[in-house]
Residue frames as a rotation matrix with the C-alpha (Angstrom) as fourth column:
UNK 1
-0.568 0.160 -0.808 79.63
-0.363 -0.929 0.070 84.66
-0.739 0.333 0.586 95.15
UNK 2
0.537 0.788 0.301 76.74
0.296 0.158 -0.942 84.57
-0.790 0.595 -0.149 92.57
UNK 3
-0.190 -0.276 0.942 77.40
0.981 -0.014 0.194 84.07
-0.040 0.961 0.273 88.99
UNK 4
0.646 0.511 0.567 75.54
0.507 -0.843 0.181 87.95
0.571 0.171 -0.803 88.61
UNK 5
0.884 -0.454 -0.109 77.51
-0.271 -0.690 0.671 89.25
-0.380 -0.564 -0.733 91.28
UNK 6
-0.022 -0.914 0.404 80.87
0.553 0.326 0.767 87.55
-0.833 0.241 0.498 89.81
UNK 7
-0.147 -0.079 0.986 79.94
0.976 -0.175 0.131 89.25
0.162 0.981 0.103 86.23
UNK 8
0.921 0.310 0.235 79.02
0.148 -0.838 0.525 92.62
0.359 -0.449 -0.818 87.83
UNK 9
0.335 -0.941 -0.055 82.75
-0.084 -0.088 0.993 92.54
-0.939 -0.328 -0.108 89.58
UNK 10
-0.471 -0.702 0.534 84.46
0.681 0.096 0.726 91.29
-0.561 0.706 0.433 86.26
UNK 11
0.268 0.195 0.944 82.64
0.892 -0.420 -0.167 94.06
0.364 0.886 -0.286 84.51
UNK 12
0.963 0.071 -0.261 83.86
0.173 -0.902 0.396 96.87
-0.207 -0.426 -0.880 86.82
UNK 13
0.392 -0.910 0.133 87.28
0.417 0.305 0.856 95.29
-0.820 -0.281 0.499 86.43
UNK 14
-0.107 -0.147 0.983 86.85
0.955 0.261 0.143 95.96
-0.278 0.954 0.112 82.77
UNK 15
0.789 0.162 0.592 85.40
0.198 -0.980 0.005 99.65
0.581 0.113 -0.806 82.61
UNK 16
0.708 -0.705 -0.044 88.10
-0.236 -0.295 0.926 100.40
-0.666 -0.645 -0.375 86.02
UNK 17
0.294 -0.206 0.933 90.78
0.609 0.793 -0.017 98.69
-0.737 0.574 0.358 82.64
UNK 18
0.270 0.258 0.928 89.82
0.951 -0.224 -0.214 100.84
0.153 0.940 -0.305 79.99
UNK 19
0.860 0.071 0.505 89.58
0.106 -0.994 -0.041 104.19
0.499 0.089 -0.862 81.68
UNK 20
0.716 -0.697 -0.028 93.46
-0.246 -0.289 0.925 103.05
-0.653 -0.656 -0.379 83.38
UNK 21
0.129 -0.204 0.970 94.42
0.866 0.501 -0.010 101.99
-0.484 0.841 0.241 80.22
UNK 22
0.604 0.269 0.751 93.71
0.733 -0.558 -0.389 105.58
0.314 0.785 -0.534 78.85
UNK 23
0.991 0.007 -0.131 94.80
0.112 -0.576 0.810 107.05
-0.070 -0.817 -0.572 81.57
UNK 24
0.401 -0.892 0.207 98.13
0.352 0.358 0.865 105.49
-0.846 -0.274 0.458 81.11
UNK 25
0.029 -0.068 0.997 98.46
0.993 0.120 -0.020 106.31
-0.118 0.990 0.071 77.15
UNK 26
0.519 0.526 0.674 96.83
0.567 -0.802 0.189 109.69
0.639 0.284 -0.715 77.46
UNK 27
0.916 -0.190 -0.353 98.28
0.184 -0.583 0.791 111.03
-0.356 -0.790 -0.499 80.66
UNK 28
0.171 -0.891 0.421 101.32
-0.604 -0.432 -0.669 112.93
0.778 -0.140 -0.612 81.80
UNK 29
-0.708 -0.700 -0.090 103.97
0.022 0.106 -0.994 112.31
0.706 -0.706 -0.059 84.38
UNK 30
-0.787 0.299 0.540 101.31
-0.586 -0.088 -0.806 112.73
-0.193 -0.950 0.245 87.51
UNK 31
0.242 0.970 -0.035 98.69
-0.963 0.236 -0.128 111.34
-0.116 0.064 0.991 85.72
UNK 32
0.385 -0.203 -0.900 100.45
-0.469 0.797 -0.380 108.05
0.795 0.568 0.212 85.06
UNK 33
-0.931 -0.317 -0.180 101.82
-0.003 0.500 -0.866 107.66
0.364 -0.806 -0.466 88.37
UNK 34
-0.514 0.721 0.466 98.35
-0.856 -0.463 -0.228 108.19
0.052 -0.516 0.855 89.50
UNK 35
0.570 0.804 0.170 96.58
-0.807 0.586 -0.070 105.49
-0.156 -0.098 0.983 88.00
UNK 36
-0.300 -0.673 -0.676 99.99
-0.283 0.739 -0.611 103.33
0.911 0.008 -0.412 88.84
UNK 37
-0.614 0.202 0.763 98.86
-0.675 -0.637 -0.374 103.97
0.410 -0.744 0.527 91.61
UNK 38
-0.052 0.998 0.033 95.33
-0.998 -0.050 -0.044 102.96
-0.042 -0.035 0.999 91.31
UNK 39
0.594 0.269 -0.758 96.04
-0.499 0.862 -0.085 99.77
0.631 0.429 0.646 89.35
UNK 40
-0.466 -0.865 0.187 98.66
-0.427 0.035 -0.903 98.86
0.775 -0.501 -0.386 91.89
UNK 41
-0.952 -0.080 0.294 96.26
-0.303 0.350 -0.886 98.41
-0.032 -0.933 -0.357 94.78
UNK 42
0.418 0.908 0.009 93.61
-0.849 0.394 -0.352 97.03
-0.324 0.139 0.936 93.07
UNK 43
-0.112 -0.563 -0.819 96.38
-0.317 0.801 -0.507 94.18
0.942 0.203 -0.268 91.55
UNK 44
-0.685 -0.723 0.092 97.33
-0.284 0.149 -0.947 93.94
0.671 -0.675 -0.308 95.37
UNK 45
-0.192 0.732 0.654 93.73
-0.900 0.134 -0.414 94.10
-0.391 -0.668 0.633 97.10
UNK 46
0.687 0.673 -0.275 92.56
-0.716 0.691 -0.098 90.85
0.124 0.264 0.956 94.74
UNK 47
0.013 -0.531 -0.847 95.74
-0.305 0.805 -0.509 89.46
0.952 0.265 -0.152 95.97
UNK 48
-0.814 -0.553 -0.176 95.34
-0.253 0.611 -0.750 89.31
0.523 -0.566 -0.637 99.35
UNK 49
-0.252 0.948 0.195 91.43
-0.838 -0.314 0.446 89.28
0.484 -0.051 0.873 99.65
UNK 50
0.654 0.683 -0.326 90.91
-0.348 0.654 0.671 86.07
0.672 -0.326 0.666 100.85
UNK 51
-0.116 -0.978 -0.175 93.62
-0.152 0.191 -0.970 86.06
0.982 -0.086 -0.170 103.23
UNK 52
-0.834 0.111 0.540 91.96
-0.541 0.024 -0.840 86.57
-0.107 -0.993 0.040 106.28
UNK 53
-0.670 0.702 -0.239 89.20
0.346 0.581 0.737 84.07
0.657 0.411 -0.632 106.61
UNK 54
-0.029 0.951 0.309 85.93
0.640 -0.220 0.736 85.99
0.768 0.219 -0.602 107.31
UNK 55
0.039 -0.335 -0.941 87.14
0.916 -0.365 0.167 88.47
-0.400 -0.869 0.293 109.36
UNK 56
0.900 -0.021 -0.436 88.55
0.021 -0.996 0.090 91.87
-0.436 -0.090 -0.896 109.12
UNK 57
0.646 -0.325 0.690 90.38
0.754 0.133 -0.643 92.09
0.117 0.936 0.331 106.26
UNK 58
0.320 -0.724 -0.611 93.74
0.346 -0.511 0.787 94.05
-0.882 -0.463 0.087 107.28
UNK 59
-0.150 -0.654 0.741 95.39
0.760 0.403 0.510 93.65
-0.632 0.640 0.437 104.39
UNK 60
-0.002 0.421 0.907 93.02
0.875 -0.439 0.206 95.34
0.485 0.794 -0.367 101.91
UNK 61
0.894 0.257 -0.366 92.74
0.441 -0.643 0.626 98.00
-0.074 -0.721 -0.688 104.59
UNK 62
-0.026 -0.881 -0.472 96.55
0.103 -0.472 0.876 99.00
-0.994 -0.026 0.103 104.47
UNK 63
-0.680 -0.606 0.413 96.84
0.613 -0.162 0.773 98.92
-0.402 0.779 0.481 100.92
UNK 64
0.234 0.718 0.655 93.77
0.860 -0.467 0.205 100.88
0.454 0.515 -0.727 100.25
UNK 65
0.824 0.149 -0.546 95.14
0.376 -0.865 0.332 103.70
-0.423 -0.479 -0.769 102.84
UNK 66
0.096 -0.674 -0.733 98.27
0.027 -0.734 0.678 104.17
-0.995 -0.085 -0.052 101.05
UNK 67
-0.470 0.068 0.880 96.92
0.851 0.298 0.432 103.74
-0.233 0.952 -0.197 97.98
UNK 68
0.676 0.711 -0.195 94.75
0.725 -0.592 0.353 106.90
0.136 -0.380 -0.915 99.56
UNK 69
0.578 -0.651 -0.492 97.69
0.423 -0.277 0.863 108.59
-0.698 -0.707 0.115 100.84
UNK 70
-0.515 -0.749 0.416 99.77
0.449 0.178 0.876 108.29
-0.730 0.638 0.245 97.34
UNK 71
0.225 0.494 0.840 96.65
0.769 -0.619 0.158 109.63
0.598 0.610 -0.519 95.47
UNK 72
0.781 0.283 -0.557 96.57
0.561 -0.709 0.427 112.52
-0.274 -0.646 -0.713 97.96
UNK 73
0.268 -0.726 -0.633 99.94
0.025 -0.652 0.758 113.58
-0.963 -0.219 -0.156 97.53
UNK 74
-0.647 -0.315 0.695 99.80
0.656 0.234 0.717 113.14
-0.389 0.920 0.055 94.06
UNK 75
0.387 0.864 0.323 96.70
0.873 -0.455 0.173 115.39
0.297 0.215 -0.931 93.97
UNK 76
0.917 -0.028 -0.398 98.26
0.264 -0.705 0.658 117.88
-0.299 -0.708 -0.639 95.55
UNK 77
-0.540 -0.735 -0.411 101.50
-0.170 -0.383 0.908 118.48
-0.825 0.560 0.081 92.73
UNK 78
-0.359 -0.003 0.933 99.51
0.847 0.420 0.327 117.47
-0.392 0.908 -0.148 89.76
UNK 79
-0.860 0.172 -0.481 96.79
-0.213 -0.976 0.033 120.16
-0.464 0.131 0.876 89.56
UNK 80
-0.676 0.711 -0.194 93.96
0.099 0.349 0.932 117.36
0.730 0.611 -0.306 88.30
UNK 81
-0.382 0.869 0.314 90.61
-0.846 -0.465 0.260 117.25
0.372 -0.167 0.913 89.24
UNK 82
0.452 0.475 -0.755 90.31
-0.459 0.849 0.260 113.80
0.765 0.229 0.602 88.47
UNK 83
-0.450 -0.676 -0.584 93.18
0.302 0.501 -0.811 112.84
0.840 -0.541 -0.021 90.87
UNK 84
-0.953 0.165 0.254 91.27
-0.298 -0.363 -0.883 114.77
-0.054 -0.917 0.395 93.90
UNK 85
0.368 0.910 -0.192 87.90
-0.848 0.413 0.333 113.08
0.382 0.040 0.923 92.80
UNK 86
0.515 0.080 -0.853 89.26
-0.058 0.997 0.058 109.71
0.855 0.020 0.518 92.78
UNK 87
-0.730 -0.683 -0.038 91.18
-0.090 0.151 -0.984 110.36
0.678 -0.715 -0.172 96.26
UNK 88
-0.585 0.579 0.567 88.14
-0.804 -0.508 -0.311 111.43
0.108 -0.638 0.763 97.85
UNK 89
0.311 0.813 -0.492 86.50
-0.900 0.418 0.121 108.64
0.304 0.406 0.862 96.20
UNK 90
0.034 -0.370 -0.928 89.13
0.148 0.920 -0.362 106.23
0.988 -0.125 0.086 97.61
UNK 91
-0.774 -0.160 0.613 88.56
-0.454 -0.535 -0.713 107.73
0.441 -0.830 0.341 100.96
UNK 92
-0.436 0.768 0.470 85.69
-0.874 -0.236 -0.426 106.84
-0.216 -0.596 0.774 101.50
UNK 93
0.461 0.065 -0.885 85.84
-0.313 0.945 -0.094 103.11
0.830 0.320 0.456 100.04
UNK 94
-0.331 -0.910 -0.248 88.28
0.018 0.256 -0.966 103.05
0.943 -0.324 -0.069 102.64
UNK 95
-0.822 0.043 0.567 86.51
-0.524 -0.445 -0.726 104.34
0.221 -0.894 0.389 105.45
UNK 96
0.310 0.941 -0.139 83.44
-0.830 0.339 0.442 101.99
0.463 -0.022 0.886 104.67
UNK 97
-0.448 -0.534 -0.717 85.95
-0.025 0.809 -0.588 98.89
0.894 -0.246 -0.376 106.33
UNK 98
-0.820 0.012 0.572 84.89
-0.514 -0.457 -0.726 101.14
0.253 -0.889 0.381 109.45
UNK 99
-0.306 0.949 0.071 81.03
-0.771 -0.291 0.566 100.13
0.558 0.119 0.821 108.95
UNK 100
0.484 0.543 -0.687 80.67
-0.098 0.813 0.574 96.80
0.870 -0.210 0.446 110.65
UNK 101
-0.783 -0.428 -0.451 82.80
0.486 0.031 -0.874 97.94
0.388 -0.903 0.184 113.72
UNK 102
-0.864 0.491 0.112 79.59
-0.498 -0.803 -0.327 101.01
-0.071 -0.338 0.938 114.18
UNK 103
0.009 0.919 -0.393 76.72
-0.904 0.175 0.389 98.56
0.427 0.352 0.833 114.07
UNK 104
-0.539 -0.304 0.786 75.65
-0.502 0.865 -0.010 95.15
-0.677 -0.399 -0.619 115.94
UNK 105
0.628 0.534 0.566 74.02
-0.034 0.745 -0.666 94.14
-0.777 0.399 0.486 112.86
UNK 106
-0.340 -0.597 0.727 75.92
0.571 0.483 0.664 92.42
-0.747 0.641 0.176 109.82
UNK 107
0.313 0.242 -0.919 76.58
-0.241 -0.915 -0.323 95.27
-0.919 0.322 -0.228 107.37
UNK 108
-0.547 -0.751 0.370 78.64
0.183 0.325 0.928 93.10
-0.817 0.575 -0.041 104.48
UNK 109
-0.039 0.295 0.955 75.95
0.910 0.405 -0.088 93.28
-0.413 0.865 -0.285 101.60
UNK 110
0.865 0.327 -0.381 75.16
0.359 -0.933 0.015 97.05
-0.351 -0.150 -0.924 102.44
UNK 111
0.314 -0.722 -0.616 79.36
-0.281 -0.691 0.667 97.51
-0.907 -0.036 -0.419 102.64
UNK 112
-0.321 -0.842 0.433 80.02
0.282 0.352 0.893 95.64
-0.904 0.409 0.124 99.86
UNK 113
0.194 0.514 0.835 77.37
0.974 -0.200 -0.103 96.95
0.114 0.834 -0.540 97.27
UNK 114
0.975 -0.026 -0.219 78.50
-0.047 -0.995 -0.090 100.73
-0.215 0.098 -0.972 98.51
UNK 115
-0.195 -0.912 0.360 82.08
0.201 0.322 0.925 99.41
-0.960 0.252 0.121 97.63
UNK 116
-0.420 -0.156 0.894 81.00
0.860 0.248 0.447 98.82
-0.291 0.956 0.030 93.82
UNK 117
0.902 0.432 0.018 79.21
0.423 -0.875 -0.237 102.16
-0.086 0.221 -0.971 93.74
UNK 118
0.773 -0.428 -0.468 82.10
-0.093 -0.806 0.584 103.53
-0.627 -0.408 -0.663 94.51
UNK 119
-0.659 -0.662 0.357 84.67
0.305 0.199 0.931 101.61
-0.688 0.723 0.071 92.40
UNK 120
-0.233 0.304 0.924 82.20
0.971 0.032 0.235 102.64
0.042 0.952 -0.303 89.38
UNK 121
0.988 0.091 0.129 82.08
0.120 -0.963 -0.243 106.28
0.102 0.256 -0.961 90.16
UNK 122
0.087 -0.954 -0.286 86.09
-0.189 -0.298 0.936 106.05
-0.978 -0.027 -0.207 90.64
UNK 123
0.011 0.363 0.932 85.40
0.789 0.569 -0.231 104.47
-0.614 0.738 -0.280 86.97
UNK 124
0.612 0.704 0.361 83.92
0.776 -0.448 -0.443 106.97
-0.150 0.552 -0.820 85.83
UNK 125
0.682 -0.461 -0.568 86.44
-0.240 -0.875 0.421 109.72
-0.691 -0.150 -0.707 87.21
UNK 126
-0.250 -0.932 0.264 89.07
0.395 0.151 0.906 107.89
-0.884 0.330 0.330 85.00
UNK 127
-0.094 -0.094 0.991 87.34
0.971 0.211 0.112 108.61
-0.220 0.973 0.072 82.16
UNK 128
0.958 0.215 -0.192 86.66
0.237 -0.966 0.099 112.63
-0.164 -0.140 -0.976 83.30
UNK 129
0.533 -0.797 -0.284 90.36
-0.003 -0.337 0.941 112.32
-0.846 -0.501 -0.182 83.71
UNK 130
-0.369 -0.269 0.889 91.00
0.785 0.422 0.454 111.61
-0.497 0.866 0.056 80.06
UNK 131
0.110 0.307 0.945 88.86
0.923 -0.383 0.017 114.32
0.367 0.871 -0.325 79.08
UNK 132
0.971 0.065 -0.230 90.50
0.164 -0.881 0.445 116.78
-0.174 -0.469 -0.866 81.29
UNK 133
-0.113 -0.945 -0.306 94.06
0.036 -0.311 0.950 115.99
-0.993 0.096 0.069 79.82
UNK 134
-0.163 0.402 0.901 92.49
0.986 0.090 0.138 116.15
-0.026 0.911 -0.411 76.71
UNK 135
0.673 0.733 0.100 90.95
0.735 -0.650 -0.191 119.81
-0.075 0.202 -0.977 77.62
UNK 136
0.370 -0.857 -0.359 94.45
0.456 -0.169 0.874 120.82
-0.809 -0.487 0.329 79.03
UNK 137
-0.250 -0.485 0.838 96.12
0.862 0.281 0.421 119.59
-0.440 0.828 0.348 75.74
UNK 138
-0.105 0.282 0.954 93.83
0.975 -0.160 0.155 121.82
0.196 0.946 -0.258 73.63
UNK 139
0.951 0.280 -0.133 93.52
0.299 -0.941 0.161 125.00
-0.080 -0.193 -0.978 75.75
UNK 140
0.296 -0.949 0.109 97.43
0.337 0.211 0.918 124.49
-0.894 -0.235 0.382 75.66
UNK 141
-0.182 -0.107 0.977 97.15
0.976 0.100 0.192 124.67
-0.118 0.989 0.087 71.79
UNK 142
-0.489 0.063 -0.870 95.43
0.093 -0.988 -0.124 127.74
-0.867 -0.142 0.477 71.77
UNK 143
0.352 0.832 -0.429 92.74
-0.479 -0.233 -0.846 127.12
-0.804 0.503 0.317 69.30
UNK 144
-0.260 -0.521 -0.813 95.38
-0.962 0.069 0.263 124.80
-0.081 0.851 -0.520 66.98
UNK 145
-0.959 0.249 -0.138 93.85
0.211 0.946 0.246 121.06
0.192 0.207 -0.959 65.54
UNK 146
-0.102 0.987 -0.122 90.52
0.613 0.159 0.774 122.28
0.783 0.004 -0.622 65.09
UNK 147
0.117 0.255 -0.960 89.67
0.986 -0.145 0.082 123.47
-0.119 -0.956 -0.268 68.68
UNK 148
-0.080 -0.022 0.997 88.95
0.276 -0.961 0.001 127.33
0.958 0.276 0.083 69.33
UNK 149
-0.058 0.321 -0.945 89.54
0.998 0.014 -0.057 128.84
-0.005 -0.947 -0.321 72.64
UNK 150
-0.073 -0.124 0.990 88.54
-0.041 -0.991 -0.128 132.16
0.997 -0.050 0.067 74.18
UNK 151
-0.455 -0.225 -0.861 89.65
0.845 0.195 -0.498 132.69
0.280 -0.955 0.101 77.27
UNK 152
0.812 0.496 0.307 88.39
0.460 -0.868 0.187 136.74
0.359 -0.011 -0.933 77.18
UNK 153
-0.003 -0.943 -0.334 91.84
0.794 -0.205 0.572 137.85
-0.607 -0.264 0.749 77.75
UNK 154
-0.702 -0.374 0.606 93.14
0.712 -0.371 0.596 140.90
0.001 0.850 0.527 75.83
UNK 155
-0.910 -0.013 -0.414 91.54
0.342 -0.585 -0.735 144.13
-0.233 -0.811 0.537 75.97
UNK 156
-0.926 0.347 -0.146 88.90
-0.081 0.195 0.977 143.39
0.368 0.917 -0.153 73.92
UNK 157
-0.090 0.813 0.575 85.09
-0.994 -0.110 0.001 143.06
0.065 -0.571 0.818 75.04
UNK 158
-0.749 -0.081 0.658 84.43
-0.394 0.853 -0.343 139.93
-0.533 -0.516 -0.670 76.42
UNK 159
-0.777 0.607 -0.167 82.24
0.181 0.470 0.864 136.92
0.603 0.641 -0.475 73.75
UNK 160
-0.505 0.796 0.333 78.46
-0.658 -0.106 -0.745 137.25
-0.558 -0.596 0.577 75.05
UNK 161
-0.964 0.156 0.215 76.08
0.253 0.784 0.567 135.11
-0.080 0.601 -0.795 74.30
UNK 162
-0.165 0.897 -0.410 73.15
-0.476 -0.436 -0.763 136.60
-0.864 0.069 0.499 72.73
């Protein structure tokens, strides 16, 4: 691996860090198992990555599907967004393993550079996911710590914007 490509990986590691870091601090009970989740089979993929030698890579393959699997059903009691982005978003990291079985040319630079796309929009969802238990929090308040919500409830006319 290239120095650039090695610093390009240790910086995703770092942003993918930060926004499971928040994730962990900030969240509830689904959200925290979520990105246990997350950080779980990213610990586990960089342990057995070089296990197979230049081959099909099993390993990472199982632990990304039930790392897939565990978001899913976790999406599916929490009620986040962020948890049904980042499943989808681990779907389809997952399904890119597929890419050099559907092709007689050598797809690794192609699969491995749509890999980091993806791990940096799963990035990214962590940090949506922070500001959706944030939005929770405050619509939760009902307009208390600053924050002001109208929902247009009540039998009032609804806020217009003119």
């Amino acid at each position: 691996m290239t120095p650039v490509q090695l610093a390009l990986q240790f910086a995703l590691l770092a942003f993918s860090l930060a926004g499971l870091f928040l994730l962990l601090w900030r969240g509830r009970t689904w959200d925290r198992a979520a990105a246990g989740v997350v950080l779980m089979a990213l610990t586990l993929s960089y342990a057995v990555d070089d296990a197979s030698p230049q081959g099909f890579e099993f390993g990472v393959v199982i632990i990304d599907t039930t790392a897939f699997l565990a978001l899913w059903l976790i999406a599916e009691r929490a009620g986040r967004w962020w948890i049904v982005m980042a499943a989808a978003l681990h779907l389809v990291s997952t399904l890119v393993y597929v890419a050099p079985f559907l092709t007689s040319t050598s797809l690794a630079w192609a699969a491995m550079t749509l890999i980091w796309v993806l791990w940096f929009l799963t990035s990214l969802t962590f940090f949506f996911g922070v500001w959706e238990i944030e939005a929770a929090r405050r619509f939760a308040f009902g307009g208390r710590h600053g924050s002001t919500v109208d929902d247009g409830g009540g039998p009032r006319a609804a806020s217009s914007m003119e």
